[in-house]
N, CA, C and O atoms as a printed pandas DataFrame, in Angstrom:
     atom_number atom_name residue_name chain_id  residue_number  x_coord  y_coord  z_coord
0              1         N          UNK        A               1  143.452  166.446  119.991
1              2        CA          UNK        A               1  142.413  165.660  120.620
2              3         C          UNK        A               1  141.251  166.548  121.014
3              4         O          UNK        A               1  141.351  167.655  121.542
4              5         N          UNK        A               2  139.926  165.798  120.627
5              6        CA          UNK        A               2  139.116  166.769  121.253
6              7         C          UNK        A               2  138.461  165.793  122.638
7              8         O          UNK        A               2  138.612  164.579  122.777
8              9         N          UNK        A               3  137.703  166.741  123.581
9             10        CA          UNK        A               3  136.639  165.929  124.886
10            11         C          UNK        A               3  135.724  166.597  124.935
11            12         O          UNK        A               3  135.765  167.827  124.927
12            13         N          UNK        A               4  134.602  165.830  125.004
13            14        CA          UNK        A               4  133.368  165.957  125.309
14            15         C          UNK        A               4  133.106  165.810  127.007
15            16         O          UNK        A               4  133.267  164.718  127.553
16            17         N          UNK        A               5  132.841  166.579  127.493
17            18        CA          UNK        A               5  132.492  166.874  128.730
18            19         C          UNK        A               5  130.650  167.163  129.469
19            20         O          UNK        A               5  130.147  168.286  129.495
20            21         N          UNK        A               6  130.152  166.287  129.829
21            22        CA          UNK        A               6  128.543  166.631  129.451
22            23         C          UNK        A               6  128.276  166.611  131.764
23            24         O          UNK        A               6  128.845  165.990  132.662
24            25         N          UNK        A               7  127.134  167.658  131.734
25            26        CA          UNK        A               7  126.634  167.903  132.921
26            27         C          UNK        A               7  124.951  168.380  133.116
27            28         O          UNK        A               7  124.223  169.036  132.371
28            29         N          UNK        A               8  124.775  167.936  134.049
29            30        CA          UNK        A               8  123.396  168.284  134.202
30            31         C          UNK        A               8  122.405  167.301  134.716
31            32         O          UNK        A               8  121.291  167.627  135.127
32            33         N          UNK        A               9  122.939  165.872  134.667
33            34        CA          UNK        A               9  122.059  164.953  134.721
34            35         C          UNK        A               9  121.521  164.515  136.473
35            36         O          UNK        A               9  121.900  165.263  137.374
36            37         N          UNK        A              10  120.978  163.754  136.688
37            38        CA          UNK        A              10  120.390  163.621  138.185
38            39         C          UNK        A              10  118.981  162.720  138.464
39            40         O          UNK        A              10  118.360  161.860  137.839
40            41         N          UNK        A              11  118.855  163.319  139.585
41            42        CA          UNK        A              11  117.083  162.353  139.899
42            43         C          UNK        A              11  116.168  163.173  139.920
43            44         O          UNK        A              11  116.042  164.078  140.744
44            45         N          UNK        A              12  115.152  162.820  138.634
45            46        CA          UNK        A              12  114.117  163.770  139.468
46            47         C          UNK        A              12  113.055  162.740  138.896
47            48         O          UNK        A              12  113.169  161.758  138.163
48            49         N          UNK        A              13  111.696  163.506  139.681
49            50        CA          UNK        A              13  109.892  163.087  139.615
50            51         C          UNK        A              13  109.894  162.896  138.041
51            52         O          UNK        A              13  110.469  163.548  137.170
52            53         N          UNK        A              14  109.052  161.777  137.960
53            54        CA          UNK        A              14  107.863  162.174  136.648
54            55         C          UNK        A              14  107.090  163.289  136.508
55            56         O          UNK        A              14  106.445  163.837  137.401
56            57         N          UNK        A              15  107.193  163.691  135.072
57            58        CA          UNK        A              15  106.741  164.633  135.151
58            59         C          UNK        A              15  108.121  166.591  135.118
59            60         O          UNK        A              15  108.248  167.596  134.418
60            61         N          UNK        A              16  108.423  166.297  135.722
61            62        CA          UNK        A              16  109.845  167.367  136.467
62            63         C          UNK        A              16  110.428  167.321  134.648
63            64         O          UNK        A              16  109.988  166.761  133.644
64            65         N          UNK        A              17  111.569  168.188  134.911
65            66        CA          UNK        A              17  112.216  168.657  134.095
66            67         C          UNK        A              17  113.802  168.616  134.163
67            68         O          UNK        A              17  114.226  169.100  135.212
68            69         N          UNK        A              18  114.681  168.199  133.381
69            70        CA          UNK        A              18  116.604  168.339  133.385
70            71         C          UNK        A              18  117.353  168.956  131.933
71            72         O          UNK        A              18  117.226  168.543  130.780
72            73         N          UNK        A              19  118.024  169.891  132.364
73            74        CA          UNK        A              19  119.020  170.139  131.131
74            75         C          UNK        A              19  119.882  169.753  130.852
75            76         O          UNK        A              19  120.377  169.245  131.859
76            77         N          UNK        A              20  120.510  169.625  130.027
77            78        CA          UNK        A              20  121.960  168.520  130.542
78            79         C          UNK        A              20  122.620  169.214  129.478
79            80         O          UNK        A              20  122.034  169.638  128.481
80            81         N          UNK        A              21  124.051  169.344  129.738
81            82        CA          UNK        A              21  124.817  170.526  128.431
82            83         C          UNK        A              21  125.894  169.377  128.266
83            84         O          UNK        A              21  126.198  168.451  129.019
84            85         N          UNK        A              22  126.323  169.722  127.132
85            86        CA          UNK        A              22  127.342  169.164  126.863
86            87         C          UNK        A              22  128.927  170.015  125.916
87            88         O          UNK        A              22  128.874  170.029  124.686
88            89         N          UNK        A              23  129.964  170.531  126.500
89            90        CA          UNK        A              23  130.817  171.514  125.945
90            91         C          UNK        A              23  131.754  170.539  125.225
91            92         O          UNK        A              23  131.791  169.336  125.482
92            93         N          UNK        A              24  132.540  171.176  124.263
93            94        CA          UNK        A              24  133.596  170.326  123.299
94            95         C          UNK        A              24  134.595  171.443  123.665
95            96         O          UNK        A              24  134.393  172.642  123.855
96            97         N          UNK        A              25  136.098  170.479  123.726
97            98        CA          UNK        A              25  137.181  171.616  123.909
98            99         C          UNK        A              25  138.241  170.706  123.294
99           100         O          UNK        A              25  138.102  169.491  123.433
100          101         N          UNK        A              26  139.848  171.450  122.271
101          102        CA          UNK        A              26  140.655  170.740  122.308
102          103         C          UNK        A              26  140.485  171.428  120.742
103          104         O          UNK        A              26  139.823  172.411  120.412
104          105         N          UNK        A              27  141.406  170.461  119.853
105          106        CA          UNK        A              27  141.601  170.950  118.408
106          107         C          UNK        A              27  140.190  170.696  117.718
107          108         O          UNK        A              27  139.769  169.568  117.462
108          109         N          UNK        A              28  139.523  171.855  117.453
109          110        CA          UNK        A              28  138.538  171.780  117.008
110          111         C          UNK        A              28  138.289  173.255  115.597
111          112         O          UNK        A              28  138.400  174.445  115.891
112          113         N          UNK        A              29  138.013  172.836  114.405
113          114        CA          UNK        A              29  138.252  173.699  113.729
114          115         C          UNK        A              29  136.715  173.864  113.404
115          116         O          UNK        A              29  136.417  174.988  113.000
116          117         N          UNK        A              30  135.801  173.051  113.495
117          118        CA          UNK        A              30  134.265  173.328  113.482
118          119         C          UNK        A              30  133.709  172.175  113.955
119          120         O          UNK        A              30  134.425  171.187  114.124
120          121         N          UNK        A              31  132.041  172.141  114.297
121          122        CA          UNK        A              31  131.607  171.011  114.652
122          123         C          UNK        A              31  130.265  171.091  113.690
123          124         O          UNK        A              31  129.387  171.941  113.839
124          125         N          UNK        A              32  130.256  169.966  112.585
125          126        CA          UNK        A              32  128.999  169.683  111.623
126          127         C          UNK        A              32  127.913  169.241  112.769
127          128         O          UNK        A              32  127.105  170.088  113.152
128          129         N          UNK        A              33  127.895  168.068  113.254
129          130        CA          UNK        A              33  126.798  167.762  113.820
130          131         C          UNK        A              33  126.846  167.752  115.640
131          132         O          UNK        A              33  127.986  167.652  116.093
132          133         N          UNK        A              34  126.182  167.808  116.242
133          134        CA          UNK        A              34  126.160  167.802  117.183
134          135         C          UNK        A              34  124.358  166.464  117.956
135          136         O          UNK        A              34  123.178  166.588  117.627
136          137         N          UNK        A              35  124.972  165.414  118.951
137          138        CA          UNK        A              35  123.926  165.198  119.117
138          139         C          UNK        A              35  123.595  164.224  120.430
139          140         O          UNK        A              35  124.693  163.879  120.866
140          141         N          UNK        A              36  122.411  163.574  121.332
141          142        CA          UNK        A              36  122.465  163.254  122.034
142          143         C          UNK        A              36  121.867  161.390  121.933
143          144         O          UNK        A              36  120.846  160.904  121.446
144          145         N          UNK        A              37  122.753  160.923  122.458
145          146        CA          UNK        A              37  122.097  159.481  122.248
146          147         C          UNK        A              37  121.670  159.093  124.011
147          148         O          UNK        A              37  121.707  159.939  124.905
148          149         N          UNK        A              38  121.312  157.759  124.193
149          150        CA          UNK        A              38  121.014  157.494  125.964
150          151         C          UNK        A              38  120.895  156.015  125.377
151          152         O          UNK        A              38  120.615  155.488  124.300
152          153         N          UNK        A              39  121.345  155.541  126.974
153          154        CA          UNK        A              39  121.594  153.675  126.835
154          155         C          UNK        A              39  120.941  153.652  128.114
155          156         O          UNK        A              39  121.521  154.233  129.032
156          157         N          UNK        A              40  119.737  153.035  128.371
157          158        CA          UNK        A              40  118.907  151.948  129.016
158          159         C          UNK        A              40  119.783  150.627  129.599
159          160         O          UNK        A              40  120.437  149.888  128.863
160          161         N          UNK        A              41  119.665  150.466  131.112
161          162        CA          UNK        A              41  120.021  149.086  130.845
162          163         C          UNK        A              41  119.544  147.775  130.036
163          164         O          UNK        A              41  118.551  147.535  129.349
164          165         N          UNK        A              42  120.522  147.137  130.361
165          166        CA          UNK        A              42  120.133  146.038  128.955
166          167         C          UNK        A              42  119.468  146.271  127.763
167          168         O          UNK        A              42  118.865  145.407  127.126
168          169         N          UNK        A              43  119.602  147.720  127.388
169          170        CA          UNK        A              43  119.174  147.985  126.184
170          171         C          UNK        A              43  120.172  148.943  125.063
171          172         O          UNK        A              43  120.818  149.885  125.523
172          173         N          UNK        A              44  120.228  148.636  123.678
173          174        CA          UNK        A              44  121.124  149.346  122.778
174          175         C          UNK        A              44  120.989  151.014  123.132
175          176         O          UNK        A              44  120.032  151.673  123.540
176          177         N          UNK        A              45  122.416  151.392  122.780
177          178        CA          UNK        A              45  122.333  152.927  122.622
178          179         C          UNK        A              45  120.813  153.656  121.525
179          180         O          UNK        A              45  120.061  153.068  120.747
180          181         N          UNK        A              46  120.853  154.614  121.797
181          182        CA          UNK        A              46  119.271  155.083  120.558
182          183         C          UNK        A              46  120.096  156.392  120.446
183          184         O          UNK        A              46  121.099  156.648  121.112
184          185         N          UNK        A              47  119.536  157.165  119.523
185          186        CA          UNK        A              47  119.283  157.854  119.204
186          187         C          UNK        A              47  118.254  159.225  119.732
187          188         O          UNK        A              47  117.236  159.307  119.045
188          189         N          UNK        A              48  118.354  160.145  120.680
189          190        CA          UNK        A              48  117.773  160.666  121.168
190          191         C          UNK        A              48  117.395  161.822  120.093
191          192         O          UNK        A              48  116.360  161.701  119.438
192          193         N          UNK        A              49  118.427  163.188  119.880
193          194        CA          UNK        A              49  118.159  164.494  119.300
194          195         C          UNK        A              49  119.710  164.946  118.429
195          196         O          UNK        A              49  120.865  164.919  118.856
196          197         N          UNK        A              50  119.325  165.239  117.450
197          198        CA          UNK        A              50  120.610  165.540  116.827
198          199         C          UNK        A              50  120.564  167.125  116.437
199          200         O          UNK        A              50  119.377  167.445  116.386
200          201         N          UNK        A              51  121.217  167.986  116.211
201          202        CA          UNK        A              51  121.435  169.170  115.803
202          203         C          UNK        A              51  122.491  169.585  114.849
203          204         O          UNK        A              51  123.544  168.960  114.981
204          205         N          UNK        A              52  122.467  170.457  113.952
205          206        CA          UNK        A              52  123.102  170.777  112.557
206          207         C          UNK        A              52  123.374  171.619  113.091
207          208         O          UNK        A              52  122.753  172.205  113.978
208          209         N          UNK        A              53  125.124  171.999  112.296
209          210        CA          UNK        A              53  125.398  173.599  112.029
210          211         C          UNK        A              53  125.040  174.841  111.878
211          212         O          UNK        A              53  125.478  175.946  112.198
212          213         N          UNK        A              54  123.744  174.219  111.068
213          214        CA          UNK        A              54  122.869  175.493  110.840
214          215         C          UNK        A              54  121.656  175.506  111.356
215          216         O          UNK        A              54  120.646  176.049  110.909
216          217         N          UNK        A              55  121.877  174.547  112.840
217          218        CA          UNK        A              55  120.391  174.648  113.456
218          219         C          UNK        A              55  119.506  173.636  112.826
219          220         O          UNK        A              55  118.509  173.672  113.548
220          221         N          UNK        A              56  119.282  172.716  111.860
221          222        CA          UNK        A              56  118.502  171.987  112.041
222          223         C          UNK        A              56  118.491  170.712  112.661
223          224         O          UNK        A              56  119.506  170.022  112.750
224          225         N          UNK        A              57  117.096  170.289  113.202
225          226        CA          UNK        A              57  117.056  169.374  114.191
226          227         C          UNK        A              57  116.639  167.887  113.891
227          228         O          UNK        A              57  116.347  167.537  112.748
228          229         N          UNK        A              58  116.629  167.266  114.664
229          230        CA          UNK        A              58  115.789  165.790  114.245
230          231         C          UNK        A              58  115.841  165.183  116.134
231          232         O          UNK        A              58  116.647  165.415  117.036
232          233         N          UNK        A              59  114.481  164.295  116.074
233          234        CA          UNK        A              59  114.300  163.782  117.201
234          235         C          UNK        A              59  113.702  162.200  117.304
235          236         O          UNK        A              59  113.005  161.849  116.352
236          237         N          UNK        A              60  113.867  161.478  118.105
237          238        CA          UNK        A              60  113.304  160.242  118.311
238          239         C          UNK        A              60  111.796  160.431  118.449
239          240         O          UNK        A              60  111.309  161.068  119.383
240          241         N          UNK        A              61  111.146  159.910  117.582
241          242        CA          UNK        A              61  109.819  160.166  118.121
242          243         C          UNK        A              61  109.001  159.655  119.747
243          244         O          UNK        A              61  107.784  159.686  119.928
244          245         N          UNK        A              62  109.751  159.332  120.493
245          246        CA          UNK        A              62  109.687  159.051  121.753
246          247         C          UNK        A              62  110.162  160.103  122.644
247          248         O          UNK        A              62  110.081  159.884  123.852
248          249         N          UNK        A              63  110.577  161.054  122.296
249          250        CA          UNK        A              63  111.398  162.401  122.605
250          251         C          UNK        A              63  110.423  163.791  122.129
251          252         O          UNK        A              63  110.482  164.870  122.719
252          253         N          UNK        A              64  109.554  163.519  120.974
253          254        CA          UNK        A              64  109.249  164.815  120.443
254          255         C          UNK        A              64  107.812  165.403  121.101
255          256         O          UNK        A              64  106.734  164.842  121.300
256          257         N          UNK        A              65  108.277  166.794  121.353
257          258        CA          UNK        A              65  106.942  167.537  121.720
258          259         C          UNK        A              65  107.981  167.805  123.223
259          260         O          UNK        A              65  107.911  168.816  123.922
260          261         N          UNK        A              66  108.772  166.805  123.430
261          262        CA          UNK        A              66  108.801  167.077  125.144
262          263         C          UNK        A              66  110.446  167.113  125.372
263          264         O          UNK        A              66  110.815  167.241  126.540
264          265         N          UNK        A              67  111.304  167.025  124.497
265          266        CA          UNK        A              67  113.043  167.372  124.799
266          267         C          UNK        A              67  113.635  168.370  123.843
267          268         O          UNK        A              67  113.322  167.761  122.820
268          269         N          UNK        A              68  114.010  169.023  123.573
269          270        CA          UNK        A              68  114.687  170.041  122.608
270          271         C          UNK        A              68  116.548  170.313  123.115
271          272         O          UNK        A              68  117.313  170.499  124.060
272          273         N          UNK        A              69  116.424  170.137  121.499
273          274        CA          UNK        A              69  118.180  170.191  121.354
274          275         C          UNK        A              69  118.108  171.528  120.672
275          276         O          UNK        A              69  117.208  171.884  119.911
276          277         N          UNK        A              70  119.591  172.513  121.182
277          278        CA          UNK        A              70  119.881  173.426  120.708
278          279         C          UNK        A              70  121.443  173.585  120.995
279          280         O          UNK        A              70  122.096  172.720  121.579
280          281         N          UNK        A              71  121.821  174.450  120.653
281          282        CA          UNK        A              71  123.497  174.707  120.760
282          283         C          UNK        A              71  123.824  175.877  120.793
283          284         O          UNK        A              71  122.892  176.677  120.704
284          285         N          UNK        A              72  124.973  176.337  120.904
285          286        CA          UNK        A              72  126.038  177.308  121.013
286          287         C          UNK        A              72  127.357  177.330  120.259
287          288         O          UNK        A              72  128.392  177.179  120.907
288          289         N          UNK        A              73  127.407  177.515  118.879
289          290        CA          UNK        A              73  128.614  177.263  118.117
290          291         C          UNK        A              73  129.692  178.354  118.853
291          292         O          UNK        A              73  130.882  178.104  118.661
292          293         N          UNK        A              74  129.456  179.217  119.452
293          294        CA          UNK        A              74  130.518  180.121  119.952
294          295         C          UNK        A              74  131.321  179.183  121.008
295          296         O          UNK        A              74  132.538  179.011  120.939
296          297         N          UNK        A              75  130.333  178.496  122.168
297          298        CA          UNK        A              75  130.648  178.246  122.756
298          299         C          UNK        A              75  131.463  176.318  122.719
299          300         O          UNK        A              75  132.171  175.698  123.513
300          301         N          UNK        A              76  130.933  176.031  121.536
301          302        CA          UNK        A              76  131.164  174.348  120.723
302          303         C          UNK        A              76  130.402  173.470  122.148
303          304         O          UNK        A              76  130.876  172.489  122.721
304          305         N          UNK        A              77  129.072  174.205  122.472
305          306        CA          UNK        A              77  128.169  173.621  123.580
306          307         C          UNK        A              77  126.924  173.120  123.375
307          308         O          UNK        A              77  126.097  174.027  123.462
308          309         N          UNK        A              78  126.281  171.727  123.065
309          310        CA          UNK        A              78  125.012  171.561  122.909
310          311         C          UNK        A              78  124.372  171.044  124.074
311          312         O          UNK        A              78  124.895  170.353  124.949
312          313         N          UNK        A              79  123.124  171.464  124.001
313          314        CA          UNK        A              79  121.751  171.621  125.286
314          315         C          UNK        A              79  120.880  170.694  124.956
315          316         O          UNK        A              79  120.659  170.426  123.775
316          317         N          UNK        A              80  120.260  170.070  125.987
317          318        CA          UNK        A              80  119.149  168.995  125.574
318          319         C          UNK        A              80  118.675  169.458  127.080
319          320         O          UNK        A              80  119.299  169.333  128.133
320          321         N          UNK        A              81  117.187  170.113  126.820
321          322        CA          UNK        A              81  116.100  170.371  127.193
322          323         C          UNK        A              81  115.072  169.252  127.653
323          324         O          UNK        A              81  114.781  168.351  126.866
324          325         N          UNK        A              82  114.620  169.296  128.702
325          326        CA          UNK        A              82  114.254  167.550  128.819
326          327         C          UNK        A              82  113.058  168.058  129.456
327          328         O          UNK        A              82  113.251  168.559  130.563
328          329         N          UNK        A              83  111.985  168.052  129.067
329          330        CA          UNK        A              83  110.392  168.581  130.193
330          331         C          UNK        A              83  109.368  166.992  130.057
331          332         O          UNK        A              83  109.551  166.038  129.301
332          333         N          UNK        A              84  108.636  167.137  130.767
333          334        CA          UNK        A              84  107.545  166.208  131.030
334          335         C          UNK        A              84  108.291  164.575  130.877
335          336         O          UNK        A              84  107.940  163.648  130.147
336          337         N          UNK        A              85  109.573  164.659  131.982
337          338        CA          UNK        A              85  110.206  163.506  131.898
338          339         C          UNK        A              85  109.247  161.652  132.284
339          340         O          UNK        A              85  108.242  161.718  132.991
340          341         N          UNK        A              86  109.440  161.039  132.057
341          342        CA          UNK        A              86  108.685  159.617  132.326
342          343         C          UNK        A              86  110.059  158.747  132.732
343          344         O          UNK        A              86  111.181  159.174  132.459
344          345         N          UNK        A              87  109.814  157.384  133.467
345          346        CA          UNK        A              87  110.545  156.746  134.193
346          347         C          UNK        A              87  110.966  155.946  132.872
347          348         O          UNK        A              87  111.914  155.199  133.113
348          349         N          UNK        A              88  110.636  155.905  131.870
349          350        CA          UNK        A              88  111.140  155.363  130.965
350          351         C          UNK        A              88  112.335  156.327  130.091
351          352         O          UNK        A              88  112.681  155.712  129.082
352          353         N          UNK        A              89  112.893  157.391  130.202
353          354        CA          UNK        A              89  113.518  157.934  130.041
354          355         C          UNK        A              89  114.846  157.968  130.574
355          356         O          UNK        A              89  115.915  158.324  130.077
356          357         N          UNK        A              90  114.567  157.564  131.585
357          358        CA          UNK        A              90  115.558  156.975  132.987
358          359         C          UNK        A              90  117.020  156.116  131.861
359          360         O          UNK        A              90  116.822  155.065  131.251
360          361         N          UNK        A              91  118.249  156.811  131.841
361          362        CA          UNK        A              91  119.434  156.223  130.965
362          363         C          UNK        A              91  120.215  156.939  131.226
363          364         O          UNK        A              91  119.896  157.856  131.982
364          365         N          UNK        A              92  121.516  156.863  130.756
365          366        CA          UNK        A              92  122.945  157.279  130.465
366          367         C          UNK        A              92  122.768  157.932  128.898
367          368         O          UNK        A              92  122.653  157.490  127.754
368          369         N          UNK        A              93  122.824  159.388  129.634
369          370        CA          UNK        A              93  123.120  160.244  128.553
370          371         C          UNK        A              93  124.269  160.468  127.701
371          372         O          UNK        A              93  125.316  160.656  128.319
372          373         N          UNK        A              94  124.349  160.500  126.262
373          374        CA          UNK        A              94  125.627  160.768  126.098
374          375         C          UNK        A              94  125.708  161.515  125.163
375          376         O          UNK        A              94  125.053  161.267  124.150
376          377         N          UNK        A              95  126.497  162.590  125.231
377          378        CA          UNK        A              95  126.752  163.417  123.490
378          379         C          UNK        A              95  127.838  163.129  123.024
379          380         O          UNK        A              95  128.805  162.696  123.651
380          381         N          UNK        A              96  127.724  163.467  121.264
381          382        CA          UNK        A              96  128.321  162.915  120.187
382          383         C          UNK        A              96  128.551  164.113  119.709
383          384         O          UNK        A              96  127.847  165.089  119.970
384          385         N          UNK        A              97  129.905  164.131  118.718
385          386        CA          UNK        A              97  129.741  165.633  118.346
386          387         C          UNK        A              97  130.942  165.183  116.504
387          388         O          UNK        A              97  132.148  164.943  116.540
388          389         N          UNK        A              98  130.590  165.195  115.976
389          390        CA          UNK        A              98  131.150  165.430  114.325
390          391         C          UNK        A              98  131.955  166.564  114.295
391          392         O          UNK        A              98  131.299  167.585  114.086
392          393         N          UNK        A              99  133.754  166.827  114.499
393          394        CA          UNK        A              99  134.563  167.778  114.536
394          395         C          UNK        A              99  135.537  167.605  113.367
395          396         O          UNK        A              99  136.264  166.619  113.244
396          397         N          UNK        A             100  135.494  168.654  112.506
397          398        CA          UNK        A             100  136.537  168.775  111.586
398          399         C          UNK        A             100  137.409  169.885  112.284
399          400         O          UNK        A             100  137.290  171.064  112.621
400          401         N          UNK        A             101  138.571  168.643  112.330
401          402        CA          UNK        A             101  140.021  169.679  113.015
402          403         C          UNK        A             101  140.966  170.169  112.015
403          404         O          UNK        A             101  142.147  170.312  112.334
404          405         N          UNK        A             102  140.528  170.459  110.749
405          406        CA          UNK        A             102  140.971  171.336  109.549
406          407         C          UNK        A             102  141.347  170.067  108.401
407          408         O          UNK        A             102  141.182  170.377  107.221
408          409         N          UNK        A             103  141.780  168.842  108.659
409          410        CA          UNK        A             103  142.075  167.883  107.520
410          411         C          UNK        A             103  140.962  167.273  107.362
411          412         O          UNK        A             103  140.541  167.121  106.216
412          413         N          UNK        A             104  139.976  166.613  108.860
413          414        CA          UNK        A             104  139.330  165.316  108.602
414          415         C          UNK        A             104  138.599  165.753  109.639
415          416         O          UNK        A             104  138.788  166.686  110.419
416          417         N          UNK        A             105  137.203  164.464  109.492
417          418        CA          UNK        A             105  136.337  164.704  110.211
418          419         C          UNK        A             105  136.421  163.551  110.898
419          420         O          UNK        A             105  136.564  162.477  110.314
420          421         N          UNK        A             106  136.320  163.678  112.554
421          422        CA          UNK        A             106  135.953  162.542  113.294
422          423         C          UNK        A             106  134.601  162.558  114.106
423          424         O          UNK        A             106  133.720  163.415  114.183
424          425         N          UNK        A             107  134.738  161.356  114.667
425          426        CA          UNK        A             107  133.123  161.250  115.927
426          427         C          UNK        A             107  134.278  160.896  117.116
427          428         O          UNK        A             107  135.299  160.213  117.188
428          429         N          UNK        A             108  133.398  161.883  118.106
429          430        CA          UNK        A             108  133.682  162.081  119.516
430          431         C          UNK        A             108  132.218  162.146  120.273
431          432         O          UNK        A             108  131.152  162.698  120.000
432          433         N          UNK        A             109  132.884  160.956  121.827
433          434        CA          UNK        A             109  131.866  160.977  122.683
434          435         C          UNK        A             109  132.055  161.307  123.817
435          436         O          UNK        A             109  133.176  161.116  124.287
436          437         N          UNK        A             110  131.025  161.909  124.624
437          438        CA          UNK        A             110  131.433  162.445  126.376
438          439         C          UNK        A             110  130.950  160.758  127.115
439          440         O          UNK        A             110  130.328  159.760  126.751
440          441         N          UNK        A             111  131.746  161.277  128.425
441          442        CA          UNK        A             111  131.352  159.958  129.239
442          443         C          UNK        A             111  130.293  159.429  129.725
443          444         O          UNK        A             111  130.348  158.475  130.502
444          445         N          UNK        A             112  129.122  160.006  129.310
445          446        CA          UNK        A             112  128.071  159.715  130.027
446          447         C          UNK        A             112  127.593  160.503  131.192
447          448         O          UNK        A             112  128.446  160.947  131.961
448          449         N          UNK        A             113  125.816  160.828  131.510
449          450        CA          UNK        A             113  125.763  161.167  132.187
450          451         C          UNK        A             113  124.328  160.614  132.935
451          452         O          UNK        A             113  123.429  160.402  132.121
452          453         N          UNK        A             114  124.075  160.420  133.979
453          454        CA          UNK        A             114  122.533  159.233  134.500
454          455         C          UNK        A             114  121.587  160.679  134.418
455          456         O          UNK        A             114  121.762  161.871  134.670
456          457         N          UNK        A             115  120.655  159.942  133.986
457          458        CA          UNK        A             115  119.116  160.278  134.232
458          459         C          UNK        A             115  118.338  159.680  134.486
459          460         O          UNK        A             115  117.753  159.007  133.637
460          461         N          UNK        A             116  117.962  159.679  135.941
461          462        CA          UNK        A             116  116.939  158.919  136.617
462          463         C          UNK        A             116  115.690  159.107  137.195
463          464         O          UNK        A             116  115.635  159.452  138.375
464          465         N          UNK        A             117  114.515  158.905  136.439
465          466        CA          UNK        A             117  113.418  159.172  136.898
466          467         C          UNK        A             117  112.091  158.980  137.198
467          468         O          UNK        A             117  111.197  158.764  136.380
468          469         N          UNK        A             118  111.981  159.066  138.423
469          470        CA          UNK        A             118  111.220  158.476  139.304
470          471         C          UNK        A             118  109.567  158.737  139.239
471          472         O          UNK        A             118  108.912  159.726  138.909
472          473         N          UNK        A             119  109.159  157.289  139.742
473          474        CA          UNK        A             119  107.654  157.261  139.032
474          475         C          UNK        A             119  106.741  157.714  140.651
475          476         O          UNK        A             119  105.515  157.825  140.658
């Protein structure tokens, strides 16, 4: 089994800044993708920032210029960088992570984490 474990999240100003990490632990023989989605109330999960094995990225264009995803394959830890936050950003963070545990590949999610921010 693997868990996603994610921290960092909280209240802050418009404007202000949050990191929020997210570590993978458990049978894990590599992780292809790594990435961050967020759920709005009454609104569908999205797609926030995704990150590759080999470092490449992709972002919501509602995200770009102002959140950055990066990782730590040593550590099976991805980072989402969050600057010039807006109250519309304000959701339940969550990371996703693509783990091949040597046969097969699954999707794994952490529990969520709030980001709330204030106008």
């Amino acid at each position: 089994q693997v868990q996603l474990v994610e921290s960092g999240g909280g209240l802050v100003q418009a404007g202000g800044s949050l990191r929020l990490s997210c570590a993978a632990s458990g049978s894990i023989f590599s992780i292809k993708v790594m990435g961050w989605y967020r759920q709005a109330p009454g609104k569908q999960r999205e797609l926030v920032a995704t990150i590759g094995d080999s470092g490449s990225t992709g972002y919501a264009d509602s995200v770009k210029g102002r959140y950055t995803i990066s990782r730590d394959n040593a550590k099976n830890t991805v980072y989402l960088q969050m600057n010039s936050l807006k109250p519309e950003d304000t959701a339940v963070y969550y990371c996703n992570a693509d783990v091949f545990a040597g046969r097969y590949t699954s999707t794994y999610w952490g529990q969520g984490t709030q980001v709330t921010v204030s106008s």
